[in-house]
C-alpha positions as CSV (number, residue, x, y, z in Angstrom):
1,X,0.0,0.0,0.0
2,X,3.2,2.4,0.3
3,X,1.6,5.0,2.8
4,X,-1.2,4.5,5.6
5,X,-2.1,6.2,8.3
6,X,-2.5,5.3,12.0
7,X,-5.9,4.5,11.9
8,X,-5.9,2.8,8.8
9,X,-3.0,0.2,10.2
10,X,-5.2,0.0,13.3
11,X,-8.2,-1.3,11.1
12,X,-6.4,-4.0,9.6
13,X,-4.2,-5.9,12.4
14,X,-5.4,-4.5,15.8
15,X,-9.2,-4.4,15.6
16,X,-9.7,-0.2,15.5
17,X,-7.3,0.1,18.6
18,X,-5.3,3.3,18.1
19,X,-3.7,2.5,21.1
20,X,-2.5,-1.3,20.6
21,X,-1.6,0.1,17.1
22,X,0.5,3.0,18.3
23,X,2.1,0.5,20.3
24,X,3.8,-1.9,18.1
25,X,4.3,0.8,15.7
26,X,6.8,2.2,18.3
27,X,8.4,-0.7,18.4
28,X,8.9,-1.2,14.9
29,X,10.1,2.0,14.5
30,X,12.7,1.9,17.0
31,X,14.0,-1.5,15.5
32,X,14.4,0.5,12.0
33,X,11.5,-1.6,10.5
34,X,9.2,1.2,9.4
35,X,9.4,5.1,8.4
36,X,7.1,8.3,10.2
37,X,6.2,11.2,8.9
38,X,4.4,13.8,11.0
39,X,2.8,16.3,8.8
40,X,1.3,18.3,11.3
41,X,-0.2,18.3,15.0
42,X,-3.7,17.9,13.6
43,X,-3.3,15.1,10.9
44,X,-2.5,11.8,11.5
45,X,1.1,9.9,10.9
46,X,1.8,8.8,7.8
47,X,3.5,5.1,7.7
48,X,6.1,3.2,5.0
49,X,8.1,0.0,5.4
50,X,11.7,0.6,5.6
51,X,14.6,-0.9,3.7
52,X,16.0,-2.6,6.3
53,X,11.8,-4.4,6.4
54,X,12.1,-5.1,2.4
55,X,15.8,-6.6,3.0
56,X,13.9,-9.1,6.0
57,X,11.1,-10.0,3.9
58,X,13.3,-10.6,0.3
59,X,11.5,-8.0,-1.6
60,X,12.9,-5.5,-3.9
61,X,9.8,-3.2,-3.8
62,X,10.6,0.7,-4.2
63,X,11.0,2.1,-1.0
64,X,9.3,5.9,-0.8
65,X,12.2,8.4,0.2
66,X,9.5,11.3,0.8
67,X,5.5,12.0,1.3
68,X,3.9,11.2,-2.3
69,X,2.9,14.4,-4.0
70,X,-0.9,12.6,-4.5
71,X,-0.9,11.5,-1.1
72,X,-4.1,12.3,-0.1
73,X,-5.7,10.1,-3.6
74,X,-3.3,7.3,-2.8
75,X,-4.7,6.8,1.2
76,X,-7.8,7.4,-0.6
77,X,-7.5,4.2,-2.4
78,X,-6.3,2.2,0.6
79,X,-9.2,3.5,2.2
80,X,-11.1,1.3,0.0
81,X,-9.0,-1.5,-0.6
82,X,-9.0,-2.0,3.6
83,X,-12.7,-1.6,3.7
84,X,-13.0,-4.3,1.1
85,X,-10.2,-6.6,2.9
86,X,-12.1,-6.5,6.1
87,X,-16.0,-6.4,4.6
88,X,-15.9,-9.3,2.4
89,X,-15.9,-12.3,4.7
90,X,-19.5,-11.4,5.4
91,X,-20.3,-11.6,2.2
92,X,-18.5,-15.2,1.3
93,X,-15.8,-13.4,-0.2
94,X,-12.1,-12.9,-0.5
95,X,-10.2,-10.2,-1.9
96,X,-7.4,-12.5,-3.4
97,X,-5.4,-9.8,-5.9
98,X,-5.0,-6.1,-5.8
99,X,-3.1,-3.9,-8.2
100,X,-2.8,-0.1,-7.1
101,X,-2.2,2.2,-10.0
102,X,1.6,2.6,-9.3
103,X,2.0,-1.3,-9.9
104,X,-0.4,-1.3,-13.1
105,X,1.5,1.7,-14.8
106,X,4.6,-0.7,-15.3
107,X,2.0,-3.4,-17.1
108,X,-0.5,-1.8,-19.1
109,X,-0.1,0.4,-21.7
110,X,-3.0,2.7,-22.1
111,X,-2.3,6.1,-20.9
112,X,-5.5,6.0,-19.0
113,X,-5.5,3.3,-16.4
114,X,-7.8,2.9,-12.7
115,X,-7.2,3.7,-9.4
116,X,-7.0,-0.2,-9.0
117,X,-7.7,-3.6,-10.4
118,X,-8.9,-6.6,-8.2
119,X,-10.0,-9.8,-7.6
120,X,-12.4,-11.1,-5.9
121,X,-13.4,-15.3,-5.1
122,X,-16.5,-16.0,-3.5
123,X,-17.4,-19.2,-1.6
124,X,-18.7,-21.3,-5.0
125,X,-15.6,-20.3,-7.0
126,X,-16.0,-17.5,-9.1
127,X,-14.6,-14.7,-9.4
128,X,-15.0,-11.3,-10.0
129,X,-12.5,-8.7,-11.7
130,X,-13.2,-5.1,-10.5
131,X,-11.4,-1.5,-11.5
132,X,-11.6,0.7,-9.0
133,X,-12.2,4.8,-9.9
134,X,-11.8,7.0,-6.3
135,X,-12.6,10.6,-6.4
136,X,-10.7,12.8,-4.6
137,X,-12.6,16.4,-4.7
138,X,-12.3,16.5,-8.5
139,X,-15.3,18.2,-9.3
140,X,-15.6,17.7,-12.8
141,X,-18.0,16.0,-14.7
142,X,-16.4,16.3,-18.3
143,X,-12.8,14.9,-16.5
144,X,-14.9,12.3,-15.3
145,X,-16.8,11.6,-18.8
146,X,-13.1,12.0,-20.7
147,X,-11.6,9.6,-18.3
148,X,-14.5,6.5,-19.0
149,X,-13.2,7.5,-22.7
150,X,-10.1,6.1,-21.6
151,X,-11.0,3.0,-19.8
152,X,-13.0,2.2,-23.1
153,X,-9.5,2.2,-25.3
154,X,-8.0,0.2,-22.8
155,X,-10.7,-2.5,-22.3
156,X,-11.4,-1.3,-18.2
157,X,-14.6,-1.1,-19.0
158,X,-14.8,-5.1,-19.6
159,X,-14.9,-5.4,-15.5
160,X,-17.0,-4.1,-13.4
161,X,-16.3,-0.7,-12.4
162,X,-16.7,0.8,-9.1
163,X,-16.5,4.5,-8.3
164,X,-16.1,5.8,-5.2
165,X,-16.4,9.4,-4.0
166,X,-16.6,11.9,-1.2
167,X,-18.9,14.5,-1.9
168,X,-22.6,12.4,-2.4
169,X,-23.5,15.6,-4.3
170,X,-21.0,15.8,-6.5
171,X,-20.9,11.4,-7.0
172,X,-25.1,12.1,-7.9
173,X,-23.5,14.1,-10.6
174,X,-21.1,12.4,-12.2
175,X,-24.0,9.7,-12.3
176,X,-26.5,11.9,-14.1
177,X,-23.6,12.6,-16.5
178,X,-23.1,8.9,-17.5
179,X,-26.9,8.6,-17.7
180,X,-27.5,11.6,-20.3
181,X,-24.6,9.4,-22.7
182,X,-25.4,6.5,-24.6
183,X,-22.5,4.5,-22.4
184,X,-24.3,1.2,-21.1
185,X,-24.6,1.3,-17.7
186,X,-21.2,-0.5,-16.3
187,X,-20.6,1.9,-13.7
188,X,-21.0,1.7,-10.0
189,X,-21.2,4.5,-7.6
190,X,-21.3,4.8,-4.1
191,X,-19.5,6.9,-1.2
192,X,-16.9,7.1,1.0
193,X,-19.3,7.6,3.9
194,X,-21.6,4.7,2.6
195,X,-18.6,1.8,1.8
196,X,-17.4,2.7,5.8
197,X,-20.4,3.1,7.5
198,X,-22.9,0.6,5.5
199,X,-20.5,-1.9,5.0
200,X,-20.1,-4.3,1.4
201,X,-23.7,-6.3,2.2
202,X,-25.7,-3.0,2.4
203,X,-27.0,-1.8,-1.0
204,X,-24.9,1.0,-1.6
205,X,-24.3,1.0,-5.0
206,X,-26.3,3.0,-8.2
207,X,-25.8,3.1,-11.4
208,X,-26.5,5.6,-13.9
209,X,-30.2,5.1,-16.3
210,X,-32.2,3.6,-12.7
211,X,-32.4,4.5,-9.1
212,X,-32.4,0.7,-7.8
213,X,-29.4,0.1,-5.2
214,X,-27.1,-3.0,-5.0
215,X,-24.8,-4.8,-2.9
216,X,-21.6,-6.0,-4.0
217,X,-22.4,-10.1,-4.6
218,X,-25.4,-8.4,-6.5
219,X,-23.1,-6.6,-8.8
220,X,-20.8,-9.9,-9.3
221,X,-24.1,-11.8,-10.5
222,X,-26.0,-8.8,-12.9
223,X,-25.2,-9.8,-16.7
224,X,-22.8,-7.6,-18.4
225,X,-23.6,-7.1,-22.0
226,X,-20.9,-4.7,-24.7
227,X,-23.8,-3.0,-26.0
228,X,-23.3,1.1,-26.1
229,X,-20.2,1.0,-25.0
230,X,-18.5,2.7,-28.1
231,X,-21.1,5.7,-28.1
232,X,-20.3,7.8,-25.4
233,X,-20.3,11.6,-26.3
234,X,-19.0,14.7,-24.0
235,X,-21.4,17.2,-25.7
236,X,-23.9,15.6,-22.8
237,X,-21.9,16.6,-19.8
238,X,-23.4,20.1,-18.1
239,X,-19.9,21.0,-15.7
């Protein structure tokens, strides 16, 4: 994941305890395992593995020297890649691959790739490839429309494709945008707020054309047909 944050490294191996988290991370830290970066007294610290950690474990990932200039987008997507690592038991499901969009620039060639690619198995043994689109305060519907454009050229649009966003208002939007095209419906949105608070076996999840609401093992079972998805056109997007 490169960076996370205090609370996000809590969520994943000490049940939400800040404190237990805080903890071992001090220990780590001291035995030259990890990295800290304090960006201020009001944000929370931002975690990477160290070299000496990559040497231990026989990995020659990159190791980040400084803060990420698209910080905030890349917690963003480790935001939902834990929410998805720690929802989908519930749902008879396994997250069993994840690609970030710093490891799928080195294999694909499009210029336009997703926030992430990933794999899902569920308990009868299928298994469902979805591209991940997060929104980080964008606020643009043609950038959003222009982007899809993209994913079409490079074949994204063959999975199913979840967006995520912050702003419900501004997520409503983009999904009106898509509606007014002649792109068949393939996108998924839903929210931050929604994905954390809801949880993977809520319905949180619209698509552009109806206002029905899915869950995730819903989406994985819908059929996914190729009709209308050359016809998209940006003369339908209202900024």
């Amino acid at each position: 994941m490169r960076f996370l944050t205090t609370s996000q490294i809590a969520a994943i191996g000490f049940e939400g305890s800040p404190w237990a988290a805080l903890k071992r991370l001090r220990k780590l830290l001291d035995a030259g395992f990890i990295r800290v970066w304090m960006t201020s007294l009001n944000e929370e610290n931002i975690y990477a593995v160290s070299r000496q950690a990559l040497n231990l474990l026989d990995s020659n990932a990159a190791i980040p020297r400084t803060l990420d200039g698209n910080l905030d987008h890349l917690l963003a997507i480790n935001r939902v890649r834990i929410a998805f690592a720690l929802d989908l038991a519930r749902l008879d499901g396994e997250l069993v691959r994840w690609r970030s969009d710093w490891e799928l620039r080195t294999e694909l060639r499009s210029r336009v790739i997703p926030d992430a690619l990933f794999d899902v198995r569920w308990a009868d043994g299928s298994l469902t490839t979805f591209a991940l689109e997060v929104d980080h305060h964008s606020r643009s519907t043609r950038g959003f429309l222009k982007k899809l454009l993209g994913y079409m050229a490079s074949g994204t649009l063959n999975h199913v494709v979840l967006f995520v966003g912050h702003d419900p208002q501004w997520v409503e939007r983009y999904r009106q945008a898509l509606a007014r095209t002649r792109l068949a419906p393939q996108v998924w949105f839903t929210t931050f707020a929604m994905l954390e608070s809801e949880g993977l076996t809520a319905r949180i999840f619209t698509t552009a054309g109806n206002d029905e609401h899915y869950s995730l093992r819903d989406l994985s079972r819908l059929p996914y047909g190729k009709e209308g998805r050359s016809a998209i056109s940006l003369d339908a997007t209202v900024s």
